[in-house]
C-alpha positions in Angstrom: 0.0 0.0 0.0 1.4 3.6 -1.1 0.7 5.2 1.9 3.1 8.2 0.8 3.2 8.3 -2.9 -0.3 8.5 -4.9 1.8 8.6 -7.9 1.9 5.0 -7.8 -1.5 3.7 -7.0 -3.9 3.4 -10.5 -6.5 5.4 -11.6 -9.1 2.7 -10.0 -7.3 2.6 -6.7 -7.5 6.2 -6.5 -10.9 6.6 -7.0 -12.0 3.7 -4.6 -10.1 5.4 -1.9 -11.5 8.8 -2.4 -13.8 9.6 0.3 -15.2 12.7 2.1 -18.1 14.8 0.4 -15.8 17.6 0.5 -13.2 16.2 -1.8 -15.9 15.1 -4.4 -17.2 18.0 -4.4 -13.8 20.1 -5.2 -13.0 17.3 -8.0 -16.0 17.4 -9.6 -16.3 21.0 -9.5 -12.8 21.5 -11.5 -14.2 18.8 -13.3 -17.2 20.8 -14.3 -15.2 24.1 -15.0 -12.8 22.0 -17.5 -15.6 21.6 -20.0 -15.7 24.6 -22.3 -17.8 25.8 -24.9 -16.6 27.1 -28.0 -14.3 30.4 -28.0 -15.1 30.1 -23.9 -11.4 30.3 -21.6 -10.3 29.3 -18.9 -12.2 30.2 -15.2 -11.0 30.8 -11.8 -7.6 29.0 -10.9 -7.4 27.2 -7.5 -6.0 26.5 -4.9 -6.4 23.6 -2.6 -5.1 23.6 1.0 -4.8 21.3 3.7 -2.5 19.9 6.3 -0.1 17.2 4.8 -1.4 13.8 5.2 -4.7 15.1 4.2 -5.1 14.1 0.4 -4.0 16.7 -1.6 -1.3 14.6 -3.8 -4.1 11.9 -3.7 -6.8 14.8 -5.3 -5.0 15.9 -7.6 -3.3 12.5 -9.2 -7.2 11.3 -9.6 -7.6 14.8 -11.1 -4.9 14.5 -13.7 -6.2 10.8 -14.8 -9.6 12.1 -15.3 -8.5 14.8 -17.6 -6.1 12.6 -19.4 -8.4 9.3 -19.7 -11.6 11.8 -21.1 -11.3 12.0 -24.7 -12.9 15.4 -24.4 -11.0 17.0 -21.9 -7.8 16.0 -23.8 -9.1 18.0 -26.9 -9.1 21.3 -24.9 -6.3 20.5 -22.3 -2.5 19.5 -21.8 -2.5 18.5 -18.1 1.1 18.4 -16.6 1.3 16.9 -13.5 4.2 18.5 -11.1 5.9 16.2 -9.0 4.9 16.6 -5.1 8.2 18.2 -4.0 9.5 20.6 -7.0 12.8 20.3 -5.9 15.0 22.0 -9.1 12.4 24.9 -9.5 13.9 27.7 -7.8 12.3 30.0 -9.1 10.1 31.0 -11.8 12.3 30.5 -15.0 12.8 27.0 -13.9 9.3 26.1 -12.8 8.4 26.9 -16.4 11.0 25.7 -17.8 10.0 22.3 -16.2 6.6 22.8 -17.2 7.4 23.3 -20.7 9.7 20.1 -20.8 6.9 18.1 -19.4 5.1 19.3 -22.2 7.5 18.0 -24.9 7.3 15.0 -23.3 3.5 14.6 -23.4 3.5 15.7 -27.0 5.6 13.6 -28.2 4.0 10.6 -26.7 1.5 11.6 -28.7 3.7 12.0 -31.5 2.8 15.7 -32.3 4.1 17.4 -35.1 5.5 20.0 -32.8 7.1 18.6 -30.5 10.8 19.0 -32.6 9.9 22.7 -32.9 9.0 22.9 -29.3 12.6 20.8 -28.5 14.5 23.5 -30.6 12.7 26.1 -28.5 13.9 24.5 -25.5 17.6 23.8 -26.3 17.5 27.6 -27.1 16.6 28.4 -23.6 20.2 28.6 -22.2 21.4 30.9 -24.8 19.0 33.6 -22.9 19.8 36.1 -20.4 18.2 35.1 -17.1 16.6 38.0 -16.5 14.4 37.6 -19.9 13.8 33.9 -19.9 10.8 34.6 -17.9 9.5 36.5 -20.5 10.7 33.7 -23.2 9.4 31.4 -21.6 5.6 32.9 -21.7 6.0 33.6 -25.1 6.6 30.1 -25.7 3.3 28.4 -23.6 1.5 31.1 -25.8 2.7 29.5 -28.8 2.1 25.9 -27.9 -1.8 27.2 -27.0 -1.8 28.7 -30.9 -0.1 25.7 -32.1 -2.4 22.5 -30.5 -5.5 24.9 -29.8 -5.3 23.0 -26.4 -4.9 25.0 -22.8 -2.6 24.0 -20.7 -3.7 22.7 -17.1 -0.8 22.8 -14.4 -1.3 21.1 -11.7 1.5 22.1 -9.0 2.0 20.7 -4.9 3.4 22.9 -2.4 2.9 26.1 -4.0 3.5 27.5 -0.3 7.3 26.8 -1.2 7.5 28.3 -4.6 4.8 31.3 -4.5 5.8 32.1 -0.8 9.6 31.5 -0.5 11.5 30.6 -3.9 9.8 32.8 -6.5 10.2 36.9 -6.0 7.5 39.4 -5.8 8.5 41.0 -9.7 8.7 37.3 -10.7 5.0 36.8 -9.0 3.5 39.8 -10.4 4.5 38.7 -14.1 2.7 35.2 -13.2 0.1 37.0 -12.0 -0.3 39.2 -15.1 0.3 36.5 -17.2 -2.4 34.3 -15.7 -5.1 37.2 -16.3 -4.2 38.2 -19.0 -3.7 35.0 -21.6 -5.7 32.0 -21.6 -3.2 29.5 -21.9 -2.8 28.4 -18.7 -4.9 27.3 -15.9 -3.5 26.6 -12.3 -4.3 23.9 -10.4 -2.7 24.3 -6.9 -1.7 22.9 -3.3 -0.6 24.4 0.0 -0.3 23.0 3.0 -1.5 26.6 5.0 -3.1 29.4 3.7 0.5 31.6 3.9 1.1 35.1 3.3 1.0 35.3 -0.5 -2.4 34.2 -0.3 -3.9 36.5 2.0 -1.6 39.5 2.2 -3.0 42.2 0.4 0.6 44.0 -0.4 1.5 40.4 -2.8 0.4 40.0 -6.3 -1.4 36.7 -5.5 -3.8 38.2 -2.8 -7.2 36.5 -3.1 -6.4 35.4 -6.9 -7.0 31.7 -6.1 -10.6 29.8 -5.6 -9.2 28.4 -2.8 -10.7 25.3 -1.1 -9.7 23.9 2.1 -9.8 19.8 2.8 -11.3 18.9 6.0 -10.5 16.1 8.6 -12.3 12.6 7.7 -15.4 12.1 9.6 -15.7 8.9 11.5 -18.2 7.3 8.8 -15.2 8.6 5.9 -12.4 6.8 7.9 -14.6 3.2 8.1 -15.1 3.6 4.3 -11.3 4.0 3.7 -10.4 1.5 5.6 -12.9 -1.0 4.1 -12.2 0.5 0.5 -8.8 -0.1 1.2 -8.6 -3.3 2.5 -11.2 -5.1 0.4 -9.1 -3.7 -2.7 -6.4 -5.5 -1.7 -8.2 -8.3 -1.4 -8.7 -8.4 2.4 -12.2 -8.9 2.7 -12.1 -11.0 5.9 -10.1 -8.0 7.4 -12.4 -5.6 6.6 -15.1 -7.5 8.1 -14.2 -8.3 11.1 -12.6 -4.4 11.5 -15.8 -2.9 10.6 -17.4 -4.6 13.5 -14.7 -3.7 15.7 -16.4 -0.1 15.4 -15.1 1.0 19.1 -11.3 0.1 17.9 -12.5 2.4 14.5 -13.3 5.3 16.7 -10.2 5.3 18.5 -8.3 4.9 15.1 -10.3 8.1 14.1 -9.6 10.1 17.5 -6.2 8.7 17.4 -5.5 10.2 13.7 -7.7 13.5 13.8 -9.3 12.4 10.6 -5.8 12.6 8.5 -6.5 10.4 6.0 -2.2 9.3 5.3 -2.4 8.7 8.9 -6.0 6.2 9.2 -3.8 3.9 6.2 -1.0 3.6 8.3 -2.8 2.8 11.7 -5.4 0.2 9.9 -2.7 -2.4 10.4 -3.6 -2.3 14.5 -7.0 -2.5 14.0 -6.8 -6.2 13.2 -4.6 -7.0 16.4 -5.1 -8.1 19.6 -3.0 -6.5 22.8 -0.5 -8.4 22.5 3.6 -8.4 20.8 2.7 -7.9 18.1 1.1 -4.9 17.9 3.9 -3.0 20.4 5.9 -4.3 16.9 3.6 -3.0 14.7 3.3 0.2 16.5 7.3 0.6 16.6 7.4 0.2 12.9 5.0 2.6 12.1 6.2 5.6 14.5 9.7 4.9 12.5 8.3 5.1 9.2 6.2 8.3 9.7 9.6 9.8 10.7 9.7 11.7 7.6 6.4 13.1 7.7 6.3 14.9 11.1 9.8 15.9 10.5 8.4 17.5 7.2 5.5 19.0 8.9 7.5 20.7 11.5 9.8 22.4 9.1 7.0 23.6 7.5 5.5 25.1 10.6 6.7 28.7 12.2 8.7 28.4 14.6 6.2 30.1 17.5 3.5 27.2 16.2 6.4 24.5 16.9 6.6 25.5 20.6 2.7 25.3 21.4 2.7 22.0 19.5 5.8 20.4 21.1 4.8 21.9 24.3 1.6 20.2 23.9 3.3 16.7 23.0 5.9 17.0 26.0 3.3 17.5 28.5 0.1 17.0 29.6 -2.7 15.9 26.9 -4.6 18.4 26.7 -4.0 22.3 28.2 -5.5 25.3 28.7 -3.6 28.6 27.2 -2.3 29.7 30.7 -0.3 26.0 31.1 0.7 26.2 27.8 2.2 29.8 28.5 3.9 29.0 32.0 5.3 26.1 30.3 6.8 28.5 27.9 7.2 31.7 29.7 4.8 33.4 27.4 1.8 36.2 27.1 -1.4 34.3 27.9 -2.8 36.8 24.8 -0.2 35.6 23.1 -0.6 32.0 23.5 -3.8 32.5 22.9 -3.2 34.2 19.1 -0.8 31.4 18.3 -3.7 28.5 19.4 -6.0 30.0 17.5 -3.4 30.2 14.2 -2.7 26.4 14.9 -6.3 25.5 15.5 -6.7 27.3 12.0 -4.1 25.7 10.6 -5.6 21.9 11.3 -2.4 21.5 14.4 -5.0 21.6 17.4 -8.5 21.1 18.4 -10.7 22.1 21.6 -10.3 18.9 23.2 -12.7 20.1 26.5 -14.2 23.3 28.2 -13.7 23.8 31.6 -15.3 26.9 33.2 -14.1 29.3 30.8 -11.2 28.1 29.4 -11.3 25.7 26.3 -8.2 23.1 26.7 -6.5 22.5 23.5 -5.2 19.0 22.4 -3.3 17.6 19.1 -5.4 17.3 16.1 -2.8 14.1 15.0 -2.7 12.8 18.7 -0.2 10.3 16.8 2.5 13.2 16.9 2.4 12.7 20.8 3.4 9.6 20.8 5.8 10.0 18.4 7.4 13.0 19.7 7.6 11.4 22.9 9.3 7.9 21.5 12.0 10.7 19.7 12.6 13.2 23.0 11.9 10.5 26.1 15.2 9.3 27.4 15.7 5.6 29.1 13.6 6.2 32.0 10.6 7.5 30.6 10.5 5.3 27.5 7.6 3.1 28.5 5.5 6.2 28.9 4.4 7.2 25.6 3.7 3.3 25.3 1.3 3.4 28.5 -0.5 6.2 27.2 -0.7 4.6 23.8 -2.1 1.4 25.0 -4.6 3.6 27.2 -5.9 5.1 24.1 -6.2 2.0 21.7 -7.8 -0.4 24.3 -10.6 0.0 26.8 -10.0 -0.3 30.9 -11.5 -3.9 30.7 -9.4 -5.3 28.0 -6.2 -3.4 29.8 -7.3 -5.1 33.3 -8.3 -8.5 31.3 -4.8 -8.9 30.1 -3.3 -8.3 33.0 -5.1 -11.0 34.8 -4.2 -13.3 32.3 -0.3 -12.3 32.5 -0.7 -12.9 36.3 -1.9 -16.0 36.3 0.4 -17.3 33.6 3.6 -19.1 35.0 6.6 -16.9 34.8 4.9 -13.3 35.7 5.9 -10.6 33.7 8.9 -12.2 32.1 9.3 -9.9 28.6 9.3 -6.3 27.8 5.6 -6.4 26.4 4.4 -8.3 29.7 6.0 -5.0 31.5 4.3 -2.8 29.5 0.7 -4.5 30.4 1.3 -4.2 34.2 2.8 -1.0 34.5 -0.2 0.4 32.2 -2.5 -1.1 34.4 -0.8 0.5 37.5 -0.6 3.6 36.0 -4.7 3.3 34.8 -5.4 2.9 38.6 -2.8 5.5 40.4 -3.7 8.2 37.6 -7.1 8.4 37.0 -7.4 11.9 36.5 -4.7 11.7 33.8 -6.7 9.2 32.0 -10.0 10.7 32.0 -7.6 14.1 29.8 -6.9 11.1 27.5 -10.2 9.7 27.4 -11.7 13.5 26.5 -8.9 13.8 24.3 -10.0 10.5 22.0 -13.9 11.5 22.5 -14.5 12.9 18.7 -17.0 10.7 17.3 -20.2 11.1 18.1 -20.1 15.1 18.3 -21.2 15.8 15.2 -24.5 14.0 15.3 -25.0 15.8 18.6 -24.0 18.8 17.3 -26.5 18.5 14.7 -29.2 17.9 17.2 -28.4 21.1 19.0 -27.9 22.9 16.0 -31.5 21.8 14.8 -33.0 22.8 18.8 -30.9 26.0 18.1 -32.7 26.8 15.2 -36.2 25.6 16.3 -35.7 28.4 19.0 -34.3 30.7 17.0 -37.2 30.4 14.6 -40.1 30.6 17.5 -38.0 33.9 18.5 -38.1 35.9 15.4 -41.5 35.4 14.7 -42.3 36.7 18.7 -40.2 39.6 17.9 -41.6 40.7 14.3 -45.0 40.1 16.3 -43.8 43.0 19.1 -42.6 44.8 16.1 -46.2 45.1 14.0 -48.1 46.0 16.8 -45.7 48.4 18.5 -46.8 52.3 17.4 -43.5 52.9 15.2 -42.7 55.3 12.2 -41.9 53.5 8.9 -38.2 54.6 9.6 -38.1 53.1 13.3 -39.9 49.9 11.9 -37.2 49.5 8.9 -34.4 49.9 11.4 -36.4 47.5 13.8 -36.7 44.6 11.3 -32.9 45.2 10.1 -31.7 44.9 13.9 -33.9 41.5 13.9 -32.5 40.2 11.1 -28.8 40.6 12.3 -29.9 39.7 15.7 -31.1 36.4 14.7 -27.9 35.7 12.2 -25.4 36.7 14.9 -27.2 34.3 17.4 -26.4 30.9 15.0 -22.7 32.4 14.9 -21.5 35.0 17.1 -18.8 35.9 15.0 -17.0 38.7 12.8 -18.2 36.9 9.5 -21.5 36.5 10.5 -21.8 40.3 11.6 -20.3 41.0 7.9 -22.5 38.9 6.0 -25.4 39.5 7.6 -24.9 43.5 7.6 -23.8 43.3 3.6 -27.4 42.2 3.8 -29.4 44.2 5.7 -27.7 48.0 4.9 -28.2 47.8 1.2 -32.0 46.4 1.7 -32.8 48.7 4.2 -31.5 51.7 1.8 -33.3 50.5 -1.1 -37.1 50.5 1.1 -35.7 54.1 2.5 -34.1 55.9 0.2 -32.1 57.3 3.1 -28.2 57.7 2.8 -27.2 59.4 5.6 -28.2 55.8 8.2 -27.0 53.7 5.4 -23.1 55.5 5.1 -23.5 55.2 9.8 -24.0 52.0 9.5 -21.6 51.2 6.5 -19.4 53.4 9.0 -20.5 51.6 12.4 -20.5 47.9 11.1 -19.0 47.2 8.0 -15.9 49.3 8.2 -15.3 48.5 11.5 -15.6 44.9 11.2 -13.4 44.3 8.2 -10.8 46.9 9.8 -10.1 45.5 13.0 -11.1 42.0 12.1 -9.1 41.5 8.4 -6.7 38.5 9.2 -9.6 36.7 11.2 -12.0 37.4 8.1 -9.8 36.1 5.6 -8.4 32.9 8.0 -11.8 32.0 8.2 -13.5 32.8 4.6 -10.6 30.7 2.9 -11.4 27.8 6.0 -15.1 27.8 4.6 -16.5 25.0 2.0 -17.7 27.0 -1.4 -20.4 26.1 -3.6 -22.8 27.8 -5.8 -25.5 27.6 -2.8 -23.5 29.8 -1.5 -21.9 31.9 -3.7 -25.1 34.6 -3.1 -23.3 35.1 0.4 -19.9 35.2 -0.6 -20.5 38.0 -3.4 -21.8 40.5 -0.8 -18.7 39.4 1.8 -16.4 39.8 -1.4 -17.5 43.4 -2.0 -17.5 44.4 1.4 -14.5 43.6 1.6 -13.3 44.7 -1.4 -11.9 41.9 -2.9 -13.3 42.9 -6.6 -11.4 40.6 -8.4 -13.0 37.7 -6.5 -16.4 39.3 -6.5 -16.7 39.2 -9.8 -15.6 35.8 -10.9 -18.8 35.1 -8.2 -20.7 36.8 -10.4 -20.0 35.4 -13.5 -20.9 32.2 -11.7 -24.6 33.4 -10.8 -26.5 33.0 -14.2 -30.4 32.1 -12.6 -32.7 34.9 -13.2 -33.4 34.2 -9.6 -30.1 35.2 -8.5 -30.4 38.9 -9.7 -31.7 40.0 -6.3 -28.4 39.2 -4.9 -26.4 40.8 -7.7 -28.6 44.3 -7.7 -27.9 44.5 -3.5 -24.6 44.3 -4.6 -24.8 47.0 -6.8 -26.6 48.8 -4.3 -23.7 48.1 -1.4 -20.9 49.1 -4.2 -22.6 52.5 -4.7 -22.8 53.0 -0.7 -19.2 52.1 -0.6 -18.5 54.7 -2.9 -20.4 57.3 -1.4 -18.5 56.7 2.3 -14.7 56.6 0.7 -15.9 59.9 -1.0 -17.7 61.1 2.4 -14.4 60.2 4.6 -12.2 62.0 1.3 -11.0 58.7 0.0 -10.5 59.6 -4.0 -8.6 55.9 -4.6 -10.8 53.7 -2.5 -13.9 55.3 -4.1 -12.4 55.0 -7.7 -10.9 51.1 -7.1 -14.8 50.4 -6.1 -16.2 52.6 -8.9 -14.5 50.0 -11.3 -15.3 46.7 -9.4 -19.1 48.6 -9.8 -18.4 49.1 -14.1 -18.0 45.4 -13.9 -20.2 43.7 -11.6 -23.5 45.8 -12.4 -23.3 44.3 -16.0 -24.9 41.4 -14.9 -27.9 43.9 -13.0 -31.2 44.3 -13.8 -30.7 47.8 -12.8 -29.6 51.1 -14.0 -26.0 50.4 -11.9 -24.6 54.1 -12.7 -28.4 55.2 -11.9 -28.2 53.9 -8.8 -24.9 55.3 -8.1 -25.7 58.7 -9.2 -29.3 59.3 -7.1 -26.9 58.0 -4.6 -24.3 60.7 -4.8 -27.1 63.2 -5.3 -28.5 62.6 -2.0 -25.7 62.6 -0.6 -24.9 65.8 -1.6 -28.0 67.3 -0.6 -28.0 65.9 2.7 -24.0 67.7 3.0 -22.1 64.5 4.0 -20.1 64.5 0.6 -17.8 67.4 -0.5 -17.9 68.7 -4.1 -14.3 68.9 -4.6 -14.0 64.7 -3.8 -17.4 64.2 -6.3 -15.9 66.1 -9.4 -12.3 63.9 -8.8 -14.6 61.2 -9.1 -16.8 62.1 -12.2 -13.3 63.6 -13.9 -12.0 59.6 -13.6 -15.1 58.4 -15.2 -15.4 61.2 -17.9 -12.0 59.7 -18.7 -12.1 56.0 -18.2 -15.8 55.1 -18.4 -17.3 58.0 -20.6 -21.3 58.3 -20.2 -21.1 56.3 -16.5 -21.6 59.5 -14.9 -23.0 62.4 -16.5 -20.8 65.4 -15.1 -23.2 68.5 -17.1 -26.0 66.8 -15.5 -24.5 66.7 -12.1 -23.8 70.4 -12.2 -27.3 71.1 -14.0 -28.5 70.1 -10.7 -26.0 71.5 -8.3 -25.3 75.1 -9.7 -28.3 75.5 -11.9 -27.4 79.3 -11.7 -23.7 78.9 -13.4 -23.2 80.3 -16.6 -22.7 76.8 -17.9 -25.7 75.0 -16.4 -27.3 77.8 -17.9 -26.4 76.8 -21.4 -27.2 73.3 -20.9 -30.5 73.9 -19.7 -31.1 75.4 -22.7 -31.5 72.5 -24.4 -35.6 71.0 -24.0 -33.9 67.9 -23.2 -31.5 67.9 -20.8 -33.9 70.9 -18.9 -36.6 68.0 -18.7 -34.4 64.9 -17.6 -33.4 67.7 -14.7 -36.9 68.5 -13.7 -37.5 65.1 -13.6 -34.3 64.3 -11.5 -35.3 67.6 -9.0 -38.7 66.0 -8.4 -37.7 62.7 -7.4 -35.3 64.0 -5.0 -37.3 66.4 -3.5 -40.2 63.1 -3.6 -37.8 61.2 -1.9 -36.5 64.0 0.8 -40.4 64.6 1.4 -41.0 60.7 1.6 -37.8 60.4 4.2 -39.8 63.6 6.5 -42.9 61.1 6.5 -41.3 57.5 7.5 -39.8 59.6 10.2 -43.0 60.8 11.8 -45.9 58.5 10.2 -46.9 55.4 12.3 -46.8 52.2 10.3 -50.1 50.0 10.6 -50.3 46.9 11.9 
């Protein structure tokens, strides 16, 4: 069994061992984005992260067979599949370089008629200067898309090294520009973290990727891997009797965190007794999984390396202020690292306690491992006690030990040592093994955490509808009963999850529907001030940790697009709404438009020219796709605003002189000062003209309809 390589399992292996509705849901949906129409490119690139262990290698292997074994995916891509570790691509010449020589390879397999041109192309490569190979390089991917009529699908591992350490920011900002701007190549990538190229706004590859994060195996995914795995190996006696050995299977799961590498290593114990041979079984496996903590660790900062080795070398499971007086650290700043690790996939909330939340290993398998490496003579039979406490129950422990006692000879051999001592140490520690115990308690949560969820809601629901009950009979003006139902609706969003995301998602919502019933600008730019601002200021890094954690589909894509625009990441907003074709779907894309034109309104209220103009474009592209009037909506926006004095008209004018230049009829700058300085000596000519004198009668009356309409919701009484 390749337990580390995927490279060398088949196609059918692959797929049997695929489980998790996660992962089939990011293959097929790169599946689904392959197929093309006619004179249609590429879409979004991705990125697919997860800790290592967790399947990427695996994911993207079955990926590349799919493509290459479908007839008509092959007609529209060249997939090239990167080794794991890109060892001789240090930076961005080479990793092309290597790209292109797979290339050659594939093509002529296929015995292409270009693959000599394309081997003259690369033998010419090392007659270049370095520092235009780059360039050379692009121009020759471009000419093998001309030449086949086939894009190119690169599917790279551990783009954490190359994007975030090997490859420079000029390099990455070529890529980048490359990438966006020709359609030969689509990238297909892994990370084991979501690092700093990812979500740092000052990189070039800030929230450019669809990224997609792998979650730990449930309980119910690890039982179908093992089964899958064994009864494709013909072990179907194995599998049996392991699948009904279910309490043994829930330790496995507890005792791997859900890492899938780490459930095909451990199956091998599932099948055994206490006994010899699995202390030998266990021994081997800790030494063969060597490599792959070792790998982990020098991927992992070195402030996450302390709370995870501090959390190995000590007790099973702490609370932040052990875990700082073991290190002689900030409580606050334990605290930031756990939550980077928990993040990350390191830790988990093992228990609560009071307050405090104690935080074990997610792979409790690195304790024991750790401890087998760092425990000297005397302590070497501990990590052994602690593992036997977690693979067996108290009975079988005290069963075995009986039988050892009564047996002639007493505890003769190492593993008869083991069994006592374990059972000693079960008796004269009890508190110690109940951290274990709640360390290894897992399955089982989710189903109750689905039942709470469900009592949550049912409470939740039976509250909202008391509350909009209070609300229709209470005596309230239209404007105190719009800001009622708005403060409901967040209420009630923010109870299911009390977090900074929810409080942004649920107030993209609720300011641009409450503008569009009120017409009022002045509330909707305080809140935008109070709620979104705020929120996306002092909570960025949380925001982003947690929006790349979450699983991405088109049922939720609605959400997304308003968290994408309010926090201005255009790029990705957009490729959202590309995505969201259903008529139905327009509601979503017009309160869009309507939170892009508040946006634009506060940068120019707070005198922020750049901000306003970067969202005035992300506006030019997104309301394509509006039922709407998008610069309409914009403009009775502004005007308001202006009438109401919360907008200067020096910021305005920078503003219409950008889209004069760049987006010529967007905003209509005569009309603007038609309405604002009707007296000038150039409005005056303007409104000369029948035409343009009409359209600003009609514009005066609907503001002054809407001021007058604002006066009323603030004193009229809304019925019951």
């Amino acid at each position: 069994m390749y337990a580390y390589n995927p490279r060398k399992k088949t196609p059918e292996q692959l797929e049997c061992s695929l489980v998790g509705a996660d992962r089939h849901d990011i293959l097929n949906g790169i599946m689904t984005e392959l197929v093309l129409k006619k004179g249609e490119s590429p879409k979004q690139h991705w990125m697919i992260v997860g800790a290592r262990g967790m399947g990427k290698s695996h994911l993207l292997t079955l990926l590349h067979h799919k493509v290459c074994s479908d007839s008509g995916l092959r007609a529209l891509w060249m997939p090239v599949l990167f080794p794991e570790e890109i060892r001789m691509a240090g930076d961005l010449a080479k990793f092309l370089e290597r790209a292109v020589a797979e290339i050659l390879h594939d093509l002529e397999q296929d015995k292409s008629k270009i693959a000599s041109d394309l081997k003259e192309k690369i033998a010419k490569i090392r007659s270049i200067r370095q520092d235009e190979r780059v360039d050379y390089l692009f121009s020759v991917i471009t000419w093998i898309r001309s030449e086949t009529g086939r894009h190119i699908l690169l599917i790279a591992e551990n783009l954490q090294q190359l994007l975030g350490k090997k490859i420079s920011l000029i390099d990455q900002k070529k890529l980048r520009a490359y990438l966006q701007t020709e359609d030969a190549l689509l990238l297909i990538g892994s990370a084991t973290t979501i690092f700093d190229a990812l979500h740092d706004h000052s990189h070039p590859f800030y929230h450019f990727f669809h990224i997609r994060r792998l979650n730990e195996l449930s309980f119910e995914d690890v039982k179908a891997l093992v089964a899958n795995l064994l009864s494709g190996y013909g072990r179907e006696e194995q599998a049996r009797i392991m699948l009904e050995n279910e309490a043994r299977l829930k330790v496995l799961h507890s005792f791997t965190g859900g890492n899938p590498r780490m459930a095909v290593f451990l199956s091998d114990i599932l099948k055994t007794d206490v006994n010899e041979e699995m202390i030998d079984i266990m021994d081997r496996i800790l030494d063969e999984l060597t490599p792959y903590f070792e790998a982990i660790i020098n991927d992992t900062p070195e402030y996450l390396q302390d709370i995870i080795n501090t959390l190995a070398a000590y007790e099973p499971a702490q609370s932040p202020k052990e875990i700082a007086e073991h290190l002689e650290m900030e409580q606050g700043t334990v605290r930031n690292y756990l939550k980077q690790a928990k993040d990350n996939g390191y830790v988990r909330v093992a228990f609560s306690k009071g307050k405090s939340n104690f935080y074990c290993l997610n792979e409790y398998l690195y304790r024991t491992w750790f401890q087998m490496r760092d425990s000297g003579h005397r302590e070497e039979m501990r990590w052994l006690m602690e593992l036997m406490l977690l693979l067996y129950s108290r009975e079988q422990i005290m069963k075995e030990n009986r039988r050892i006692e009564a047996a002639e000879g007493g505890c003769a051999n190492h593993y008869q040592q083991l069994v006592k001592q374990t059972y000693e140490f079960m008796l004269s520690n009890p508190a110690f093994c109940a951290v274990i115990d709640l360390c290894a308690q897992q399955v089982g949560k989710k189903k109750i955490a689905k039942k709470a969820d469900a009592n949550l809601q049912k409470q939740i629901e039976a509250e909202m509808t008391k509350r909009f009950e209070l609300l229709n009979k209470s005596k309230l003006t239209r404007k105190e009963y719009e800001t009622g139902f708005t403060n409901i609706l967040v209420d009630m969003i923010k109870k299911v999850v009390d977090e900074p995301m929810a409080s942004l998602f649920s107030y993209s919502l609720a300011i641009p529907k409450s503008y569009q019933s009120t017409l009022d600008i002045v509330t909707a730019l305080k809140d935008y001030d109070k709620y979104i601002f705020t929120i996306k200021t002092k909570c960025r890094n949380e925001l982003v940790n947690e929006f790349a954690s979450m699983s991405h589909n088109s049922k939720s894509y609605k959400s997304i697009l308003l968290f994408n625009v309010a926090m201005e990441n255009f790029d990705a907003a957009q490729t959202v709404t590309a995505s969201l074709t259903d008529e139905a779907e327009n509601d979503i894309i017009d309160m869009a438009v309507i939170l892009l034109s508040i946006q634009i309104v506060y940068y120019c209220h707070i005198n922020r020219i750049e901000q306003a103009i970067s969202s005035f474009e992300a506006l030019q592209k997104i309301g394509q796709t509006s039922h709407n009037n998008w610069n309409s909506v914009l403009f009775f926006a502004l005007l308001l605003a202006r009438k109401a004095g919360v907008i200067a008209d020096e910021t305005v004018d920078k503003l219409f002189v950008y889209a004069a230049e760049k987006h010529p009829g967007a905003l209509p700058l005569s009309l603007w000062h038609c309405i604002q300085e009707p007296e000038s000596e150039s409005a005056q000519k303007l409104l000369a003209e029948p035409t343009i004198a009409q359209t600003v009668a009609k514009v005066n009356e609907l503001i002054a309809t809407t001021m007058e309409q604002q006066l009323v919701a603030s004193t009229q009484e809304v019925q019951p």
